[in-house]
C-alpha positions, 0 to 999 in steps of 0.5 A: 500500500502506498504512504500519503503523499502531500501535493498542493492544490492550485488554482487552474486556467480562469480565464481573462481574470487576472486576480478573483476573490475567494468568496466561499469556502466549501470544503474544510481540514479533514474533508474528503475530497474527490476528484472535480469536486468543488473546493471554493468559489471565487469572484471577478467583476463579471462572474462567480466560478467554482475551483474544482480539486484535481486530485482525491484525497483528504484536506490539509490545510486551506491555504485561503480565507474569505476575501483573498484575491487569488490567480491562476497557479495560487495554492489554494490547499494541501491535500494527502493524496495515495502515491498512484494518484499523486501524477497532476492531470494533463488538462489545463482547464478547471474541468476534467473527465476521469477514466476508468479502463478498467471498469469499461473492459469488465463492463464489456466482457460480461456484455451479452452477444445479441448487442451491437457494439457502440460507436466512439462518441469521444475520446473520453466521453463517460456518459456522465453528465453535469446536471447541477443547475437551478435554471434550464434555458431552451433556445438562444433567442432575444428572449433566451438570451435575456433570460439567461444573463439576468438569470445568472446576474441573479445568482442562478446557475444556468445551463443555456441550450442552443439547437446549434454548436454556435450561439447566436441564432438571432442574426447573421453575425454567428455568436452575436448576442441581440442589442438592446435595440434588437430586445426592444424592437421585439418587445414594441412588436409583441405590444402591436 
């Protein structure tokens, strides 16, 4: 059996933010931990996001309080983690997909012979879905849109989905969003 090894925790890839603000902590010394599950949430001037854990393992330390400006590479905690687990994940994004070969091969092995073999959807598509949201918005139209942002200026957690991979379908600009202007004409239009 391996030792626990200590690694720290970091901030990942936020984006254009250069400094956000820790301003809640979710987890705390002693918790276990999973993999992407989220340790804290931190703030910029235009959005609020979760930092997820890119290891398993039992908190240590936290090394950030309530109110601490944080960036991309700022440790964030110890953890004790096993020493096959200790290798950081590939992605750079906040989000990652784990595998389980192994899980998938025994799954296949006692898979019944009637049953056509899948097709691939993804390289490490599990089928498993982030499905933790408190408003589903259908459609990115004026309407989507607006609903969408002023959702998430509320504080709701949003999932907006579109027919098409590009947002925008209001207009001939692909990933446009509708002016006020646009919002208002269709707003008037409505009243007639």
């Amino acid at each position: 059996m391996a030792t626990p090894t200590t690694i720290d925790i970091k901030v990942p890839d936020i984006g254009d933010f250069d400094e956000v603000t820790v301003i809640e902590l979710l987890v705390k010394p002693g918790d276990t931990i999973a993999i992407d599950q989220s340790l804290l949430t931190v703030e910029s001037d235009k959005a609020s996001m979760e930092i997820p854990s890119s290891h398993a393992g039992v908190v240590q330390a936290i090394s950030v309080k309530l109110g601490d400006k944080v960036k991309q590479g700022s440790v964030v905690l110890s953890l004790d983690v096993q020493g096959a687990n200790v290798a950081p994940l590939e992605s750079s994004s906040p989000v990652s997909v784990p595998t389980e070969p192994v899980a998938q091969a025994s799954i296949a092995s006692h898979a019944p012979e009637n049953v056509a073999p899948a097709v691939a959807a993804g390289r490490a598509f599990t089928g498993a879905a982030d499905l933790d949201c408190d408003l589903v918005v259908l459609g990115a139209g004026p309407g989507g849109y607006s609903a969408a942002f002023r959702a998430a200026d509320l504080g709701l957690k949003v999932v907006l989905v579109e027919r098409y991979s590009a947002l925008g379908g209001v207009c001939l600009n692909v990933g446009c969003i509708p002016s006020k202007a646009l919002l208002h004409v269709a707003a008037v239009m409505d009243e007639v």
